[in-house]
C-alpha positions in Angstrom: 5.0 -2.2 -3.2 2.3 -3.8 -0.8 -1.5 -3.0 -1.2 -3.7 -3.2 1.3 -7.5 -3.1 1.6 -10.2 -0.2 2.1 -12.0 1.0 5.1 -10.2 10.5 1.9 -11.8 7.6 0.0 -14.8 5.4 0.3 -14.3 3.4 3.9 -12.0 6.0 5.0 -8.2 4.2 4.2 -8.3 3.3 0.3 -5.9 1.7 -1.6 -2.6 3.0 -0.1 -1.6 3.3 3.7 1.1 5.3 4.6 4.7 3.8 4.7 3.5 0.9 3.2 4.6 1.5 -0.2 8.5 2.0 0.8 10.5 -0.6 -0.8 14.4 -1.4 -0.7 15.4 -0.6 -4.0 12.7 0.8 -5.8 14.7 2.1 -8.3 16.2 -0.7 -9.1 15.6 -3.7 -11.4 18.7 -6.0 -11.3 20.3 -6.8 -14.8 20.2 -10.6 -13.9 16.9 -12.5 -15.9 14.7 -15.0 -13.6 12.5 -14.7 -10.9 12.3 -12.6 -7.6 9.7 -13.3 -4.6 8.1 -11.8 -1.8 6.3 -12.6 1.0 4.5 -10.2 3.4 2.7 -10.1 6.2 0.7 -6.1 6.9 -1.1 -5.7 10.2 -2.8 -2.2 10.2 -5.6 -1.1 13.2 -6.9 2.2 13.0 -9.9 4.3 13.5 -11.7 7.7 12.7 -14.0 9.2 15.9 -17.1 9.1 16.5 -17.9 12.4 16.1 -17.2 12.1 12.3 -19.4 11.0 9.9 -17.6 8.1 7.7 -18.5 6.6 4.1 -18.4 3.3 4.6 -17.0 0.9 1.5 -20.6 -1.5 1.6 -22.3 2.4 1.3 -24.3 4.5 3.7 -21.8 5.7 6.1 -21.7 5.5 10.1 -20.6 8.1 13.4 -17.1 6.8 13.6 -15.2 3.6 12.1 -12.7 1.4 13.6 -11.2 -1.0 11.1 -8.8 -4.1 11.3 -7.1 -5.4 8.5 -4.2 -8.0 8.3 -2.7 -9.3 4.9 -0.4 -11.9 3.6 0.8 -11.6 0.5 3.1 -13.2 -2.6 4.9 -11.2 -5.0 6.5 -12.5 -8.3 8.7 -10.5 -10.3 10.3 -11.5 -13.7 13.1 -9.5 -15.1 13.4 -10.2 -18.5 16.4 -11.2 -20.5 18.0 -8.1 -21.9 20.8 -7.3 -23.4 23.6 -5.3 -21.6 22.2 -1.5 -21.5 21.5 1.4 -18.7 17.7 -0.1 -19.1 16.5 -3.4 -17.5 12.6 -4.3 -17.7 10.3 -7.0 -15.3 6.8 -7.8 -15.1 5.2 -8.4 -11.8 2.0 -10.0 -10.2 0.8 -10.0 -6.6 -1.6 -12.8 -5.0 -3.2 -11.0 -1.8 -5.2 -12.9 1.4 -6.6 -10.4 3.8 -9.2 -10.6 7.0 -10.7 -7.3 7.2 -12.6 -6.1 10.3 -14.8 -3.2 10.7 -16.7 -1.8 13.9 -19.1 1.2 13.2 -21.6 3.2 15.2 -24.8 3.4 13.1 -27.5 5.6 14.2 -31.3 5.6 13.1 -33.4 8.7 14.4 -32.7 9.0 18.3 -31.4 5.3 18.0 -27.1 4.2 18.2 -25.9 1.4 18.0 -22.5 -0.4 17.2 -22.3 -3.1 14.2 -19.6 -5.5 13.9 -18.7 -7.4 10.8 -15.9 -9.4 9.2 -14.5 -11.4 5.8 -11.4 -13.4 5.0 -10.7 -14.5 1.8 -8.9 -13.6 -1.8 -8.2 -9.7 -2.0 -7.8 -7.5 -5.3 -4.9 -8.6 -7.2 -2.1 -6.1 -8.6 -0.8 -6.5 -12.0 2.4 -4.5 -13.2 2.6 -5.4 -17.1 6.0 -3.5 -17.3 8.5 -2.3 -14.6 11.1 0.1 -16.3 14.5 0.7 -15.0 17.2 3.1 -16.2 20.8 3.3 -14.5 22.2 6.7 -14.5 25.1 4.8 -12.9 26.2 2.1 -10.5 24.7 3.9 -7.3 21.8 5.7 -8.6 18.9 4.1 -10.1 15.0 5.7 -11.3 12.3 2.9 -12.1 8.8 3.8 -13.9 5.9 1.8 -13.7 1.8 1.3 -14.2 0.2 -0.8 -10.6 -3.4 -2.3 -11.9 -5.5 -3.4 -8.7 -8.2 -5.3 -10.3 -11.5 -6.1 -8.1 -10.5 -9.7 -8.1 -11.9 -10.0 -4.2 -15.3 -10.7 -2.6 -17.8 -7.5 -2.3 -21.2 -7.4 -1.0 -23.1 -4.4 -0.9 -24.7 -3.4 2.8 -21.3 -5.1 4.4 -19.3 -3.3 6.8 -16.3 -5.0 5.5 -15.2 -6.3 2.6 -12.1 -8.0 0.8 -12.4 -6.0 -2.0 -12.7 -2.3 -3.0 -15.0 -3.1 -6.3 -12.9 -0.7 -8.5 -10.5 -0.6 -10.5 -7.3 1.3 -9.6 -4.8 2.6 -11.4 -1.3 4.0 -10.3 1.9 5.4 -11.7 4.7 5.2 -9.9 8.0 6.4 -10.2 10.9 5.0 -7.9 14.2 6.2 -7.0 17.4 4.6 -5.1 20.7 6.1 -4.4 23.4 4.3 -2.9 26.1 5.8 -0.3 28.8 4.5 1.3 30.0 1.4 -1.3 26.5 0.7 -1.0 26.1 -0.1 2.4 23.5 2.8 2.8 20.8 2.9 0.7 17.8 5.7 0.6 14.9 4.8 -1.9 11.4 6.7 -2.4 8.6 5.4 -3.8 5.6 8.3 -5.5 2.5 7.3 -7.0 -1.2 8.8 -7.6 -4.2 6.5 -7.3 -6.5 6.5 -9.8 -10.2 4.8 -9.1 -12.9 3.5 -11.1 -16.6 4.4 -9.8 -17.7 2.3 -7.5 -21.0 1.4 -8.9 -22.6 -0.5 -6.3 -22.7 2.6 -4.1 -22.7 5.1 -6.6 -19.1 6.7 -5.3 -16.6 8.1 -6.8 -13.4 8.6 -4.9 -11.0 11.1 -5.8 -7.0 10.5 -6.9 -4.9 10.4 -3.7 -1.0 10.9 -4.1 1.6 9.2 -1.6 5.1 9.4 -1.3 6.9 6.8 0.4 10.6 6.9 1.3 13.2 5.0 3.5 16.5 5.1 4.5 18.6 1.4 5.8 22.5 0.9 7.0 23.4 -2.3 6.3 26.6 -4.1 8.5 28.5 -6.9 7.3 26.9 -8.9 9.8 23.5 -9.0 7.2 21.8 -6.6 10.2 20.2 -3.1 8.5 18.6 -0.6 10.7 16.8 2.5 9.4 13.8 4.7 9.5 10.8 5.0 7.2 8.2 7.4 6.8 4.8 7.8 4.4 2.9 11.0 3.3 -0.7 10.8 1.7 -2.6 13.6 0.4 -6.1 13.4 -1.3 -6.1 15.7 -4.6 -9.3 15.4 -5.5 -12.5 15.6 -3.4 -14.9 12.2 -4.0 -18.1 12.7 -5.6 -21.4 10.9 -5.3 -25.1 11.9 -3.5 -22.7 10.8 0.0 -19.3 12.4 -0.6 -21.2 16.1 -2.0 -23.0 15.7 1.3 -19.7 14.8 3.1 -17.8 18.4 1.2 -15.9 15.4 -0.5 -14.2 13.4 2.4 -10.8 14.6 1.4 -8.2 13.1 3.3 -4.4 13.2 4.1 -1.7 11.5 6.8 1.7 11.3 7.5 3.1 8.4 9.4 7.0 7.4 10.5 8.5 4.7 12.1 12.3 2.4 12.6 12.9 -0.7 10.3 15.1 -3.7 10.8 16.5 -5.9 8.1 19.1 -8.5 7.9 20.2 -10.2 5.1 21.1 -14.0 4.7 22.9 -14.8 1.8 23.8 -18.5 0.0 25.3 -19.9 -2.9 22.9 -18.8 -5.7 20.8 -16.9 -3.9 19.4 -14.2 -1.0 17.4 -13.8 1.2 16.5 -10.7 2.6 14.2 -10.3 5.8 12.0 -6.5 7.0 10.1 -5.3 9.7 8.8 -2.1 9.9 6.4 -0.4 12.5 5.1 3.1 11.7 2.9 5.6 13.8 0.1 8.0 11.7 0.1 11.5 12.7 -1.8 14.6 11.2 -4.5 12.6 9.7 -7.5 14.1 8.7 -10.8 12.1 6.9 -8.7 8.8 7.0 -8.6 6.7 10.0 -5.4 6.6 12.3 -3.6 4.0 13.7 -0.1 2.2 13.8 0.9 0.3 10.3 3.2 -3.0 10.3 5.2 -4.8 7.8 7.3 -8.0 8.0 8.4 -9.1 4.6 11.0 -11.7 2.9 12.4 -10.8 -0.5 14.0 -13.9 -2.0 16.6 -14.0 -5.1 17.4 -16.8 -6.6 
């Protein structure tokens, strides 16, 4: 699962884009102990138009936001040592970079104007104490876990962009993988419901948001997979603060789908598996809109 940074929810994005969160085998934590790592690369561009007013994740709020964000991430995961059972358990930790860009129309009596600001560094880091994973059989797998994104990254109140969401989120997730064809075709979904902490610094509260995030890959001998992937986030809760009551709660939702490419290289000992996925945002509404990307490398060793 890949997090990504803020610009609905304070800064109009929020924890979770849509898509994003689709992972091969979700439901699935292999029996063999050791070490699993991913890299990632997300490229997301969107915007919200002027016409609409926008909380913005520094506070006060602008006519309009178009926001930038690239990320490159690791992801360790550890699956413990267990003995032979329909249950395997791993722990997981994700260090995030990002460069966030945002571009907002501000407007002061009769005056607008456009503001342009930027900031690269550390983003918040995701903990998963426990991963859970039972095997109702050889082809069909559910997984259970707790993502904690802690505001590890850099925040600065009056900033336009920032590397970090200052709060605390919390999100269950529950994962599921079938396997078809002597497992050669693979559908997994991914559902979760973000939880935040109050931003304090503005004084804004954003409500839980739900997403549910599925794809389905063909994989050839060759190592080549194609498939398709496709994202759904709906806000349940309205925010709350002196900006989001003035806003009716900036409640947002999208929908978003898109093709994916794997292939798979494997080796004496080890794996590596390579993804790209593209994605296009449709029926979006309090979130901004664009085209989300992902290029990842999932190593087994």
């Amino acid at each position: 699962m890949t997090t990504v940074p803020a610009f609905a929810t304070e800064g109009g994005v929020g924890r979770s884009i849509t898509g994003l969160q689709a992972a091969s085998y979700s439901g699935l934590v292999p029996p063999t102990p050791g070490w699993n790592w991913q890299l990632g690369y997300a490229y997301y561009s969107g915007d919200i138009s002027g016409s609409k007013e926008v909380p913005l994740s520094g506070g006060g709020s602008s006519l309009g936001l178009n926001a930038e964000f690239q990320l490159a991430s690791a992801v360790g995961m550890y699956i413990w040592n267990t003995k032979p059972s329909s249950w395997n358990f791993a722990s997981m930790v994700e260090l995030p970079f990002a460069y966030v860009g945002a571009t907002a129309d501000l407007q002061l009596g009769q005056l607008r104007a456009s503001k342009h600001d930027s900031d690269t560094g550390l983003y918040d880091m995701t903990f998963v104490p426990v991963i859970a994973s039972h095997h109702f059989s050889q082809t069909q797998h559910m997984s259970l876990a707790l993502y904690i994104e802690a505001p590890t990254g850099d925040y600065t109140k009056g900033n336009l962009a920032n590397t970090s969401l200052n709060t605390w989120v919390f999100t269950p997730t529950v994962g599921y993988t079938q396997l078809f064809d002597q497992g050669s075709l693979e559908w997994s979904t991914t559902a979760g419901v973000d939880f935040y902490t109050k931003d304090n610094a503005t004084n804004y509260q954003n409500g839980s948001v739900f997403h549910l995030d599925s794809l389905l890959v063909k994989r050839f001998p060759t190592g080549w997979g194609i498939g398709a992937v496709g994202g759904w986030i709906y806000q349940i809760d309205k925010d709350t603060g002196p900006l989001a009551d003035r806003l009716n709660g900036f409640k947002g939702r999208a929908v978003s789908l898109g093709p994916m490419v794997n292939y798979l290289k494997k080796w004496q000992g080890g794996q590596v598996e390579f993804s790209l996925r593209w994605l296009h945002e449709f029926d979006v509404k309090n979130r901004t809109q664009g085209n989300p990307a992902l290029l990842s490398a999932t190593i087994s060793l």
